[in-house]
ZADO-1210 file (C-alpha; in nm, 4 decimals, padded with zeros to 6 digits):
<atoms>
<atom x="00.0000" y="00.0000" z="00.0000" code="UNK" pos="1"/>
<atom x="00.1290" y="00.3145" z="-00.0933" code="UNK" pos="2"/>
<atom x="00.1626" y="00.6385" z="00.1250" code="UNK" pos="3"/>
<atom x="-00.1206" y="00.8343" z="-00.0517" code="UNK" pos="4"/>
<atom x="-00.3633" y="00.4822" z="00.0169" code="UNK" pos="5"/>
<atom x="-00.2532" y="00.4456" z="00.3690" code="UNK" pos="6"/>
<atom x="-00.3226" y="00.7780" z="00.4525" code="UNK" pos="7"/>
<atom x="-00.6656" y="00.7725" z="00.3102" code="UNK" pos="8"/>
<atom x="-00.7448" y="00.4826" z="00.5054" code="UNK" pos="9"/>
<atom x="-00.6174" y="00.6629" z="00.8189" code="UNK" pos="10"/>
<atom x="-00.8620" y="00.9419" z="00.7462" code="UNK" pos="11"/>
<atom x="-01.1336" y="00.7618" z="00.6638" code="UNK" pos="12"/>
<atom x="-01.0973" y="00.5327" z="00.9886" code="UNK" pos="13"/>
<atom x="-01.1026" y="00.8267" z="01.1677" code="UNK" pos="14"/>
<atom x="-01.3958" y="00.9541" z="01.0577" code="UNK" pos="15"/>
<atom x="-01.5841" y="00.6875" z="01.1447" code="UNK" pos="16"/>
<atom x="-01.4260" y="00.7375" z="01.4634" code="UNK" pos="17"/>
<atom x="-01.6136" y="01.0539" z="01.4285" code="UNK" pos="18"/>
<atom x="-01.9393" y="00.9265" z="01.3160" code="UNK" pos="19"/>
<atom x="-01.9393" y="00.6631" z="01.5575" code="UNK" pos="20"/>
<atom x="-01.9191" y="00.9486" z="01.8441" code="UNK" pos="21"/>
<atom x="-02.1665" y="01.1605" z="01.6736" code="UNK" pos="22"/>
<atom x="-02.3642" y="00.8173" z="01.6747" code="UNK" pos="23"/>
<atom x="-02.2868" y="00.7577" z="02.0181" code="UNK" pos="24"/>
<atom x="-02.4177" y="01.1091" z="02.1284" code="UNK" pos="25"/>
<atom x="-02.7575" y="01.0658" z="01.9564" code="UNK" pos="26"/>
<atom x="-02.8703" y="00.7618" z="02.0927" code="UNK" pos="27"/>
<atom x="-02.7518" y="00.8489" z="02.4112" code="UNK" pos="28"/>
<atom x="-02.9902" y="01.1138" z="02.4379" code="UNK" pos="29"/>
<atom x="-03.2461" y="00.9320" z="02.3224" code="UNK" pos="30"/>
<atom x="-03.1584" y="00.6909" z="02.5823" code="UNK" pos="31"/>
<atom x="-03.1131" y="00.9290" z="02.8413" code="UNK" pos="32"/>
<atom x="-03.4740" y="01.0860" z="02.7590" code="UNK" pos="33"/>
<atom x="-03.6436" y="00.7388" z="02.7982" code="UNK" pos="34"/>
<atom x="-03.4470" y="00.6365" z="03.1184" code="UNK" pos="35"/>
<atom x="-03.5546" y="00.9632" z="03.2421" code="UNK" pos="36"/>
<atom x="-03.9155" y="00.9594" z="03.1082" code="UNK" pos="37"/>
<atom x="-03.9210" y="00.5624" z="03.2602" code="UNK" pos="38"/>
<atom x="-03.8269" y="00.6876" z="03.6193" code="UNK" pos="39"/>
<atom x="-04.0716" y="00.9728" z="03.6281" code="UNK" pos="40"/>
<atom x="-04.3921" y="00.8029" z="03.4703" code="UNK" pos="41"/>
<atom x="-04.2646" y="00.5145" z="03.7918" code="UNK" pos="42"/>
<atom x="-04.2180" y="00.7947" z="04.0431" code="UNK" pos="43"/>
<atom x="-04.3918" y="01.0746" z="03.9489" code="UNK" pos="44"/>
<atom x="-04.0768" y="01.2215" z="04.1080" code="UNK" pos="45"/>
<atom x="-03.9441" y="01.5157" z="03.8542" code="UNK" pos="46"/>
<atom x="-03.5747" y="01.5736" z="04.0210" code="UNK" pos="47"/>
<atom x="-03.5128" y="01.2044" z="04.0680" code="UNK" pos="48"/>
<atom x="-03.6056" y="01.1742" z="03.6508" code="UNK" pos="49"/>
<atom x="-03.3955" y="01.5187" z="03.5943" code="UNK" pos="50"/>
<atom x="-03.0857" y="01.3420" z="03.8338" code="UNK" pos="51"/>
<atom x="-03.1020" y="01.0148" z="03.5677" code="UNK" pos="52"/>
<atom x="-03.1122" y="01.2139" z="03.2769" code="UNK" pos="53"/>
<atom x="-02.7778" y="01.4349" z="03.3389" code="UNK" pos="54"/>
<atom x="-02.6015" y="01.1002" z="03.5215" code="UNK" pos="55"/>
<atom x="-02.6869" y="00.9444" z="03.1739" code="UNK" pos="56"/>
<atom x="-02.6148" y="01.1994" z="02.9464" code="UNK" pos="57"/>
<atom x="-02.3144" y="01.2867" z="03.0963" code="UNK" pos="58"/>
<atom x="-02.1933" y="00.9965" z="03.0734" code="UNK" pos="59"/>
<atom x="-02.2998" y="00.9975" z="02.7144" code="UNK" pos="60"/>
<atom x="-02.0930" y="01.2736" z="02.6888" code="UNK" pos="61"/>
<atom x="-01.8031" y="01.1307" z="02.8369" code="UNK" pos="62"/>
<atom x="-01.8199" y="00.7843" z="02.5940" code="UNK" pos="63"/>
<atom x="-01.8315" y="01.0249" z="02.2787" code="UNK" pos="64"/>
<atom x="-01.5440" y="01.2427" z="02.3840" code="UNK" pos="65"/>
<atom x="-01.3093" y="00.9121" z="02.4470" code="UNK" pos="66"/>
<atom x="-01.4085" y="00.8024" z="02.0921" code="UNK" pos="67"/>
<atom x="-01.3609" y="01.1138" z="01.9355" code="UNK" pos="68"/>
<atom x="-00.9652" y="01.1478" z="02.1108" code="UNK" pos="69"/>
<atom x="-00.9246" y="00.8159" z="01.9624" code="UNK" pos="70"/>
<atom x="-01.0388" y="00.9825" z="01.6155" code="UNK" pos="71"/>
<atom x="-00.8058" y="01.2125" z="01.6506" code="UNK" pos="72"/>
<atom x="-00.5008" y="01.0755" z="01.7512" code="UNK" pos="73"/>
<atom x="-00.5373" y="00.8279" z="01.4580" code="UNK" pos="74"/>
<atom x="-00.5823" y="01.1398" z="01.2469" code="UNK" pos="75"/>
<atom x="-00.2522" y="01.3166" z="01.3891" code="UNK" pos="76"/>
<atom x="-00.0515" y="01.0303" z="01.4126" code="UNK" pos="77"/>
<atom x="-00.0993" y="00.7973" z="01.1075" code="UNK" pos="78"/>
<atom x="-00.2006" y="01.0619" z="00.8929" code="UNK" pos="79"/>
<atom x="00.0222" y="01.3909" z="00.9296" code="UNK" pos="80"/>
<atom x="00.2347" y="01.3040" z="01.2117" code="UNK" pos="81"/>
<atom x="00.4140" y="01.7039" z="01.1991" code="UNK" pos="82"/>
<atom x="00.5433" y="01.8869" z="01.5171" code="UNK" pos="83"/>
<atom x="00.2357" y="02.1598" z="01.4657" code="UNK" pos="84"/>
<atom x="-00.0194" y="01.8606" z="01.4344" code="UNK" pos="85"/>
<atom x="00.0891" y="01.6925" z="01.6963" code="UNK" pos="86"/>
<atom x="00.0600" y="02.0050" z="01.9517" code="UNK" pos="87"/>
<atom x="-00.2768" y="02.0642" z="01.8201" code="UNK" pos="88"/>
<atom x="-00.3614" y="01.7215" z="01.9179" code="UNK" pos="89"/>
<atom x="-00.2013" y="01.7807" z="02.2975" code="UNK" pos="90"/>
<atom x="-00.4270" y="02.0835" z="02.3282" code="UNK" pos="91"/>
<atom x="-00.7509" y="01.8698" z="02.2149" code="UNK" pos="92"/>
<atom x="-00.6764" y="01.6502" z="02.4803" code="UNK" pos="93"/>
<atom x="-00.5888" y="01.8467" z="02.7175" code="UNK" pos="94"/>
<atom x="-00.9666" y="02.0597" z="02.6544" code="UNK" pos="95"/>
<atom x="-01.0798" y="01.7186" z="02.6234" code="UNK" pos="96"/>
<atom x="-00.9515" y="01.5569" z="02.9611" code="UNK" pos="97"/>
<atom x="-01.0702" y="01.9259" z="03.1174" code="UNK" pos="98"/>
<atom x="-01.4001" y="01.8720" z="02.9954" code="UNK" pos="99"/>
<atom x="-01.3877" y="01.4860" z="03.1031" code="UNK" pos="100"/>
<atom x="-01.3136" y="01.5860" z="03.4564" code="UNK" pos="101"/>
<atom x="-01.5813" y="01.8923" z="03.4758" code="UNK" pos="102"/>
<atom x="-01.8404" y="01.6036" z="03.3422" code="UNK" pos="103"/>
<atom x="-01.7376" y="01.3536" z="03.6346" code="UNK" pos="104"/>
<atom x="-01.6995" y="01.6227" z="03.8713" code="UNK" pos="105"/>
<atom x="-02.0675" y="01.7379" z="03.7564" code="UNK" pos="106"/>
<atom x="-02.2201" y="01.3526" z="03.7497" code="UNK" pos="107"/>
<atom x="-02.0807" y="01.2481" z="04.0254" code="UNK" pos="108"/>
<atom x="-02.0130" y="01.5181" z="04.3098" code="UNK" pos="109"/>
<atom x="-01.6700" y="01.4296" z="04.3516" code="UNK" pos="110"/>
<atom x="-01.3116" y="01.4917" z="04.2048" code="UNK" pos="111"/>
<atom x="-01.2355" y="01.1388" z="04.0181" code="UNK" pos="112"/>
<atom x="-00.9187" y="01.1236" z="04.1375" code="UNK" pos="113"/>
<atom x="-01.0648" y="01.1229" z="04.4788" code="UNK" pos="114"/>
<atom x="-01.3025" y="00.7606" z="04.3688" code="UNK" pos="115"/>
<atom x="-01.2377" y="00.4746" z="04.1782" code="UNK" pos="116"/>
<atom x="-01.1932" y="00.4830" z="03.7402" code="UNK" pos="117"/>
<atom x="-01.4953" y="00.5561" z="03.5962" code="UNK" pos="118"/>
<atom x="-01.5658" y="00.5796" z="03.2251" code="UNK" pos="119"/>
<atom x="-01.8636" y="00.6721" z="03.0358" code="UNK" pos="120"/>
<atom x="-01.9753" y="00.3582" z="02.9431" code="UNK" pos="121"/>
<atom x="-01.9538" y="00.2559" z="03.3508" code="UNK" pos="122"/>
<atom x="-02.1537" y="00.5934" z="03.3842" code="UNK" pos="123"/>
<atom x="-02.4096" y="00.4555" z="03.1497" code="UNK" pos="124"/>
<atom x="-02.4489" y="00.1594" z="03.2996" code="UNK" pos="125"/>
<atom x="-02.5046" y="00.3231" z="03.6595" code="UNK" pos="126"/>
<atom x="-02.7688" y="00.5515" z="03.5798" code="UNK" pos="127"/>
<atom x="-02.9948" y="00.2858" z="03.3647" code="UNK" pos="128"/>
<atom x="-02.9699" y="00.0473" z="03.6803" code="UNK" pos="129"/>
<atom x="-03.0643" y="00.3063" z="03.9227" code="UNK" pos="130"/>
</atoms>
């Protein structure tokens, strides 16, 4: 495979890394609405339904910024792996991982270096059980 090919395929893969996310964010809403509608039509209890639709959705949130890091690092990496692209890339993460901790900070009430790893997909799964 030549350079040109490969780095096509690079960019392609990570725009489905991209489409995945965007994907990812959708549904997740639509989840979080029905997990949120389920618990008040059971409770009749508006800030418990309000409490499962941010603990979802934020992690929701969380799940489609990993994915989309992962788009981009294939991006800078295997595509144009430059000095200037690669510093673009540290500053995306570093917004990213910002964002990541204002999310878990915001779901969960507490710093997460301060509680065990959480992800968004472990968020997820939290708020549909509860």
């Amino acid at each position: 495979m030549d350079e040109a090919a490969y780095a096509r395929l690079m960019l392609t893969l990570a725009q489905g890394f991209e489409l995945v996310a965007a994907a990812v964010l959708v549904l997740g809403l639509a989840l979080a609405l029905v997990l949120a509608g389920r618990r008040y039509l059971s409770t009749r209890d508006g800030s418990a339904s309000y409490r499962v639709l941010r603990q979802t959705f934020g992690g929701v949130i969380l799940l489609g910024l990993e994915i989309l890091v992962a788009g981009d690092l294939i991006r800078t990496v295997a595509v144009a792996p430059t000095l200037e692209n690669v510093v673009v890339l540290g500053l995306i993460v570093l917004i990213r991982t910002f964002l990541s901790f204002s999310l878990e900070i915001e779901i969960d009430g507490v710093p997460p270096w301060r509680r065990a790893f959480v992800s968004g997909a472990s968020v997820i799964k939290k708020a549909a059980s509860s």
